[in-house]
C-alpha positions as a Markdown table, in Angstrom:
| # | Residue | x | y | z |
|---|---|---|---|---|
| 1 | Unk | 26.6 | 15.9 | 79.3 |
| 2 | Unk | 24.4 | 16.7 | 76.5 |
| 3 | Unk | 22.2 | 19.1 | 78.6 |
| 4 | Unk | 25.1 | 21.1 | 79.2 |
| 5 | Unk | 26.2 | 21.9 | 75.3 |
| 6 | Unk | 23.5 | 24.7 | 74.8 |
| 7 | Unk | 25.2 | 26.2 | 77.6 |
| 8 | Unk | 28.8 | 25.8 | 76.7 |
| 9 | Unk | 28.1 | 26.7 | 73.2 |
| 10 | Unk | 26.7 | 30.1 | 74.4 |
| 11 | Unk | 29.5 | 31.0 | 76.6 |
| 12 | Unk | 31.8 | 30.4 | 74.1 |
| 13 | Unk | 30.4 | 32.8 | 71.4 |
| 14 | Unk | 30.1 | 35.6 | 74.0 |
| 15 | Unk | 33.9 | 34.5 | 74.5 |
| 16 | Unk | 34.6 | 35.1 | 71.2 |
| 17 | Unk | 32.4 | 38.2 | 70.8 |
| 18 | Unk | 33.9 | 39.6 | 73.5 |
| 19 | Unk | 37.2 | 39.3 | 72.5 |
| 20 | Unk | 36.5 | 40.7 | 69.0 |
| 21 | Unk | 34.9 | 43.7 | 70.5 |
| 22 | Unk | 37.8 | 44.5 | 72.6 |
| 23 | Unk | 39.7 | 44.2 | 69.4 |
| 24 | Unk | 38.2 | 46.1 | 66.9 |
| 25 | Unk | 35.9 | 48.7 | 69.0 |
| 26 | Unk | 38.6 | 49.7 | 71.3 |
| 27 | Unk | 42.3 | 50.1 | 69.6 |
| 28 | Unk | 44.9 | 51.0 | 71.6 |
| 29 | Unk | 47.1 | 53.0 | 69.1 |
| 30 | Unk | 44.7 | 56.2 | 68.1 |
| 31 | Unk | 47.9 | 58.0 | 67.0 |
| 32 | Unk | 49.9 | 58.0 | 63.2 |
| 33 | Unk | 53.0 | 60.1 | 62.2 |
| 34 | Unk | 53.9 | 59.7 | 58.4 |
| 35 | Unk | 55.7 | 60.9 | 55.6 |
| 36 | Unk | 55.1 | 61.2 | 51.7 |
| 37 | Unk | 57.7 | 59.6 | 50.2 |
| 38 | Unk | 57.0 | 60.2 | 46.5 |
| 39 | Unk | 57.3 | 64.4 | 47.7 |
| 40 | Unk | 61.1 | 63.9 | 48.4 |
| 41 | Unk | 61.5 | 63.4 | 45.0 |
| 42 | Unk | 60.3 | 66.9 | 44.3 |
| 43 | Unk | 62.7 | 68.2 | 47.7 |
| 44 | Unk | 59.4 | 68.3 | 49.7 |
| 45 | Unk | 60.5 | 67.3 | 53.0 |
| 46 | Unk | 57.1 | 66.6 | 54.9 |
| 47 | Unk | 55.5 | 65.4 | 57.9 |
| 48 | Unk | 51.9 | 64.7 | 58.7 |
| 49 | Unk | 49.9 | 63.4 | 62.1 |
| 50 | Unk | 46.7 | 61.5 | 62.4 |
| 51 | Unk | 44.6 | 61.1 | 64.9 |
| 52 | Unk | 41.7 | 58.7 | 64.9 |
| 53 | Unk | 38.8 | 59.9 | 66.8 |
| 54 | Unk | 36.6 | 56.3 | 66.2 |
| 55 | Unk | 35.8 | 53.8 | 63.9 |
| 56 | Unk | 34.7 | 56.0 | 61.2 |
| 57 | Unk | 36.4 | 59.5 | 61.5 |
| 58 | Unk | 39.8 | 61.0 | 62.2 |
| 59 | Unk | 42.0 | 64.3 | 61.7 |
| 60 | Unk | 45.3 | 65.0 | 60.0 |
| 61 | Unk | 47.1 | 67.5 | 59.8 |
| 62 | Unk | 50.1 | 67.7 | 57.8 |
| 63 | Unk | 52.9 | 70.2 | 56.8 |
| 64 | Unk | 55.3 | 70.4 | 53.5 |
| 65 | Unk | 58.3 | 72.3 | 52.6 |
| 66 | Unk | 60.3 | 72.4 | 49.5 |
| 67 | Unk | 63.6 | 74.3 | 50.0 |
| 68 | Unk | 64.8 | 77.4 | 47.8 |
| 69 | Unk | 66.5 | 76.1 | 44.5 |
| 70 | Unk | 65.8 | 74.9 | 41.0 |
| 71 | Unk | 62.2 | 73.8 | 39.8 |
| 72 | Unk | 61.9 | 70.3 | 39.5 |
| 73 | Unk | 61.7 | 68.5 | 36.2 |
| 74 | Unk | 61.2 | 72.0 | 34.6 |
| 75 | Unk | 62.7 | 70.6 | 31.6 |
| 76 | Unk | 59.5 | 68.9 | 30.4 |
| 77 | Unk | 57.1 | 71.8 | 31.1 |
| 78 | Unk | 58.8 | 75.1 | 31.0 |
| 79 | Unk | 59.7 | 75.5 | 27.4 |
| 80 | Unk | 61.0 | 78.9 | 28.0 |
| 81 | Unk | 64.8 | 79.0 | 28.1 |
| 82 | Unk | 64.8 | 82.3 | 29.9 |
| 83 | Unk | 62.9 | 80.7 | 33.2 |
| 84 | Unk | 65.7 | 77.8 | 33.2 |
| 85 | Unk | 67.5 | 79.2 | 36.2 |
| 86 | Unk | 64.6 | 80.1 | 37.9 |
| 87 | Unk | 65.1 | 79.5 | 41.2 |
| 88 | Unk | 61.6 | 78.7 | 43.6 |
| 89 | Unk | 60.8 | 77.8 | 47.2 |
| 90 | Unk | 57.2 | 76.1 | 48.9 |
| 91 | Unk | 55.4 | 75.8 | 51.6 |
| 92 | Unk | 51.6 | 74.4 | 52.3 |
| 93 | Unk | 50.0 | 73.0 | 55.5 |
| 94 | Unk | 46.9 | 70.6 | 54.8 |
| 95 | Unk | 44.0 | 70.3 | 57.4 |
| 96 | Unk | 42.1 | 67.0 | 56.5 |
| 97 | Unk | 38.9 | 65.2 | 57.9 |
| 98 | Unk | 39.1 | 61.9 | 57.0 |
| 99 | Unk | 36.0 | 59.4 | 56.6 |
| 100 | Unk | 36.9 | 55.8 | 56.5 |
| 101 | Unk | 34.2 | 53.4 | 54.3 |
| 102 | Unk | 35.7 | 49.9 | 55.0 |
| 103 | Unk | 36.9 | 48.4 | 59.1 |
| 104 | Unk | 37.9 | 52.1 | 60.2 |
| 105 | Unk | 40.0 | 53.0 | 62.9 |
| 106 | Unk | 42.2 | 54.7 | 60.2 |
| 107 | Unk | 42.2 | 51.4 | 58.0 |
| 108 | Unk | 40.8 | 50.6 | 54.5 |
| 109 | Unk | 39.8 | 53.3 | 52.2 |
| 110 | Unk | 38.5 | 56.3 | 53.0 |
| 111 | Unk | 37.5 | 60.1 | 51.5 |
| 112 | Unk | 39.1 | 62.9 | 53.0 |
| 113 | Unk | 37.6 | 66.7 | 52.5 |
| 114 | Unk | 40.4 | 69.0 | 53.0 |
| 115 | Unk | 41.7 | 72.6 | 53.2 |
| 116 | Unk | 45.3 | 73.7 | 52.2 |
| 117 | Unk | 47.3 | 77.0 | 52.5 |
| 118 | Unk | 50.7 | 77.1 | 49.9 |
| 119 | Unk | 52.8 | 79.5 | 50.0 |
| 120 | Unk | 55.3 | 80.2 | 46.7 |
| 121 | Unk | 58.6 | 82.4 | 46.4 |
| 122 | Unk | 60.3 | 82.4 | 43.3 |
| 123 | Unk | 63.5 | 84.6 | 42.6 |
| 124 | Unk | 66.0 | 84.6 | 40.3 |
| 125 | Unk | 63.7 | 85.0 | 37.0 |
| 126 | Unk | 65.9 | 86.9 | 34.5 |
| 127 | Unk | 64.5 | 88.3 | 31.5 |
| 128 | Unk | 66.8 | 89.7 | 28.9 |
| 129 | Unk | 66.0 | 91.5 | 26.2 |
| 130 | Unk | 67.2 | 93.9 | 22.9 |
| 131 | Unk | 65.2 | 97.1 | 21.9 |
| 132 | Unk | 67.7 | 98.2 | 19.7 |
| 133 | Unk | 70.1 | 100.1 | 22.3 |
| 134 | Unk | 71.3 | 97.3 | 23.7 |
| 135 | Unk | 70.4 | 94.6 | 25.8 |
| 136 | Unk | 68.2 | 95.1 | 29.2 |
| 137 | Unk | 68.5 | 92.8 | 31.8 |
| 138 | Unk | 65.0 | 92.2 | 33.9 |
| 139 | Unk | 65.5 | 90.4 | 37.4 |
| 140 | Unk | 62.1 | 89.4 | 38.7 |
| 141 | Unk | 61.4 | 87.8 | 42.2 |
| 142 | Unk | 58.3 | 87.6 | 44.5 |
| 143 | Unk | 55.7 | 85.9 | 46.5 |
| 144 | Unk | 52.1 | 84.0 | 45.9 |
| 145 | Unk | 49.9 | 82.6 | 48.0 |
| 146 | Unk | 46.4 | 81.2 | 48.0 |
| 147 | Unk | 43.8 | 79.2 | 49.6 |
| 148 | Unk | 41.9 | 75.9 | 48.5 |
| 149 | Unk | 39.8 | 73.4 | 49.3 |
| 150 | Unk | 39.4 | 69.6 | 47.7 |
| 151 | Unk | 38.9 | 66.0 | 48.2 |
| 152 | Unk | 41.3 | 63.1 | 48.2 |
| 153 | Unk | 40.6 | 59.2 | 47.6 |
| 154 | Unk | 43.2 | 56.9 | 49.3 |
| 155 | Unk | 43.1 | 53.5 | 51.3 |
| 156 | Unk | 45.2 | 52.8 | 54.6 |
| 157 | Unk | 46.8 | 49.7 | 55.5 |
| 158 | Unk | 48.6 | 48.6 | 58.7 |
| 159 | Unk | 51.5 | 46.2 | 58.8 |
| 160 | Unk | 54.2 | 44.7 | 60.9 |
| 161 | Unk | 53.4 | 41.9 | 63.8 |
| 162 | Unk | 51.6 | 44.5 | 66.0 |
| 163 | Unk | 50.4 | 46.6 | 63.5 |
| 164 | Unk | 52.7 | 49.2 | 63.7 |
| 165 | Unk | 54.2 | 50.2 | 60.5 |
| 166 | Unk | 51.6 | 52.3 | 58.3 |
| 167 | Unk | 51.1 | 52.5 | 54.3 |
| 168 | Unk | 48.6 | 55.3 | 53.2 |
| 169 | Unk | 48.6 | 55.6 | 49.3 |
| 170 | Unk | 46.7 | 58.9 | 48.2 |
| 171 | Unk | 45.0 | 57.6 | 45.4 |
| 172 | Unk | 44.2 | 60.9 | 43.7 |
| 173 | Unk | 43.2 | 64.2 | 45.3 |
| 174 | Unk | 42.7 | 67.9 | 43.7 |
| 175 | Unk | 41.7 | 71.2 | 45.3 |
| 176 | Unk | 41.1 | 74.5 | 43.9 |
| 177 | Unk | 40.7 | 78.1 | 45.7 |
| 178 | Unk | 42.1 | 81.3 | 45.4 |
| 179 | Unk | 45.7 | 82.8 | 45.2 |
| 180 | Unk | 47.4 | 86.4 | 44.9 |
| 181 | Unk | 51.0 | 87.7 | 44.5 |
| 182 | Unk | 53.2 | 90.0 | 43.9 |
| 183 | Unk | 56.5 | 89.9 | 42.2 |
| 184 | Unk | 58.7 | 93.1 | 40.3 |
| 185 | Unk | 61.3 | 92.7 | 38.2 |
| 186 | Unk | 64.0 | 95.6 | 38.0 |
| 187 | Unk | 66.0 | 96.7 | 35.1 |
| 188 | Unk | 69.9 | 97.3 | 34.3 |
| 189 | Unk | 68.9 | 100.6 | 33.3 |
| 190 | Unk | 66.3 | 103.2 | 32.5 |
| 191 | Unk | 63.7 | 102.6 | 30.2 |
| 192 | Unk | 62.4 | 104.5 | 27.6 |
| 193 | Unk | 58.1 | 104.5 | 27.4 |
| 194 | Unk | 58.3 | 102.6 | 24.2 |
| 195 | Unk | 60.5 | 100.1 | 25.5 |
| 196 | Unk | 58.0 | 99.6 | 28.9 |
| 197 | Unk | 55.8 | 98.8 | 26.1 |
| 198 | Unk | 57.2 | 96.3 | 24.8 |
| 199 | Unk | 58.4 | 94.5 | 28.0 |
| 200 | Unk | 55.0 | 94.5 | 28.8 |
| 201 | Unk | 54.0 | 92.4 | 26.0 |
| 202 | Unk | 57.0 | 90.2 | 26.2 |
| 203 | Unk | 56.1 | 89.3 | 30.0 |
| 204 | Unk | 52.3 | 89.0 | 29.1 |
| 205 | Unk | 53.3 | 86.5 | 26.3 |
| 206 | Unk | 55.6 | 84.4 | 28.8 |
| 207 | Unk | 54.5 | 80.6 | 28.4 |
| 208 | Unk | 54.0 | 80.2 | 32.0 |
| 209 | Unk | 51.6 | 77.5 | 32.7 |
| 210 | Unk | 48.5 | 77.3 | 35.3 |
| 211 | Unk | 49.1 | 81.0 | 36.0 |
| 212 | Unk | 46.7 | 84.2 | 35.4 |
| 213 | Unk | 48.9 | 87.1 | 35.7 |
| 214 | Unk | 49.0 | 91.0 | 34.7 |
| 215 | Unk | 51.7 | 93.2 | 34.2 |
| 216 | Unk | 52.6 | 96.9 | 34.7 |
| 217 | Unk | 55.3 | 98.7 | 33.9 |
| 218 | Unk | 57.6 | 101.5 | 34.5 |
| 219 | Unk | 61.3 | 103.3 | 34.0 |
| 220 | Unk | 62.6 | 101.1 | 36.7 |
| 221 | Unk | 61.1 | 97.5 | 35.4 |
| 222 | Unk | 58.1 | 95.6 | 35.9 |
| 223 | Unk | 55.2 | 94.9 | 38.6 |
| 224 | Unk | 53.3 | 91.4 | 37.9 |
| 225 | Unk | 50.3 | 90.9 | 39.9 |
| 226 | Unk | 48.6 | 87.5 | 40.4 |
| 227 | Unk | 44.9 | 86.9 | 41.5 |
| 228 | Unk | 43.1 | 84.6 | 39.9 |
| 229 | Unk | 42.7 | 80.9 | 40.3 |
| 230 | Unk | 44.7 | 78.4 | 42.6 |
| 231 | Unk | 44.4 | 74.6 | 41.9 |
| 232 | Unk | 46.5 | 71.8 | 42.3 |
| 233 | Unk | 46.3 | 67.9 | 42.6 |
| 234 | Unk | 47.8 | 65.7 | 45.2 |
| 235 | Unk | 49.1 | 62.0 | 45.1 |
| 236 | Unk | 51.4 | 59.8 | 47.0 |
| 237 | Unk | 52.4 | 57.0 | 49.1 |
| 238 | Unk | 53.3 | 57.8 | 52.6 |
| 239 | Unk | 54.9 | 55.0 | 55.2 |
| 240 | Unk | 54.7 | 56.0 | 59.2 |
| 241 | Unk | 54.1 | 54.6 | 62.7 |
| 242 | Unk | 51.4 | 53.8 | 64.7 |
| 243 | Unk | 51.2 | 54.3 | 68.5 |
């Protein structure tokens, strides 16, 4: 009997190796579908897919819309009462690598490189002002768009009885690039060249965070070109499915 232990002993660790290998080497469910739930709060309706290409690496891909309307929580960081009924629209589609650190297969933490296109639309941005023969009434809508790159920090988690459910928290991210636009603005009436004058200096003094713009203008209103800098930050908590 005791001849035969060495032998049992070994077969039952290749047992147990075996079945750990078969566990953790080779998942069956390669494939994620999520959603950022904290974006809804911002009318960011938003879907994302994952795929995990092996223990350490996998793609996502994900895409974000915010539909046309008011900005959200303008109230604590437009302090311009002439943008209040600014009306704005989004869209951005995020290409991410991600490179897991801790038991992989798209669980534990990981960093995740990543490019993003956004797209902006803004309408409705009326600027009203007095030079003396009455008021002028400046409507202003547009388009910018721009291209960036960054890095996000998050950790994955897998829940449920089979694993299933998913809970990716995007710890913090940022990515800057490039963006341009164009928006005009036309007026309720002709203007004079003294009064293009000053329109130009009251949109050029506009508090309008995060934004490098310049400002032509004409008899007919205003041209505002931007092209500068593009930058952002991205956090979240996202629950999907795993299959």
């Amino acid at each position: 009997m005791n001849n035969n232990n060495p032998m049992r002993t070994l077969f039952f660790m290749l047992l147990i190796s075996g079945t750990f290998f078969s566990q953790t080497a080779s998942p069956e469910k390669m494939n994620i579908v999520k959603t950022n739930l904290t974006a809804y709060a911002f009318r960011n309706v938003n879907l994302s897919y994952e795929r995990i290409i092996n223990q350490k690496f996998s793609v996502a891909v994900g895409f974000g819309s915010m539909g046309k309307g008011g900005v959200p929580f303008s109230s604590s960081y437009i302090k311009d009462t002439e943008l209040s009924n600014i009306e704005v629209s989004l869209t951005n589609f995020t290409i991410e690598p991600r490179i897991y650190l801790g038991k992989g297969y798209g669980h534990g933490f990981y960093l995740a490189p990543y490019y993003r296109y956004s797209s902006f639309n803004a309408d409705n941005v009326v600027l009203t002002s007095d030079y003396g023969m009455g008021d002028v009434a400046l409507k202003i809508s547009g388009k910018a768009s721009g291209n960036s790159g960054g890095l996000l920090v998050g950790a994955q988690w897998f829940l449920g009885k089979k694993d299933n459910w998913v809970l990716d928290w995007w710890i913090i991210g940022a990515h800057y690039g490039k963006g341009n636009g164009n928006f005009r603005g036309n007026s309720s009436r002709i203007l004079t060249p003294s009064e293009q004058q000053e329109l130009k200096k009251e949109i050029e003094g506009l508090d309008i965070p995060f934004v490098k713009y310049t400002a032509t203008t004409d008899a007919n209103g205003a041209s505002i070109n931007v092209d500068g800098p593009w930058a952002g930050v991205r956090s979240g908590l996202s629950v999907g499915y795993r299959f």
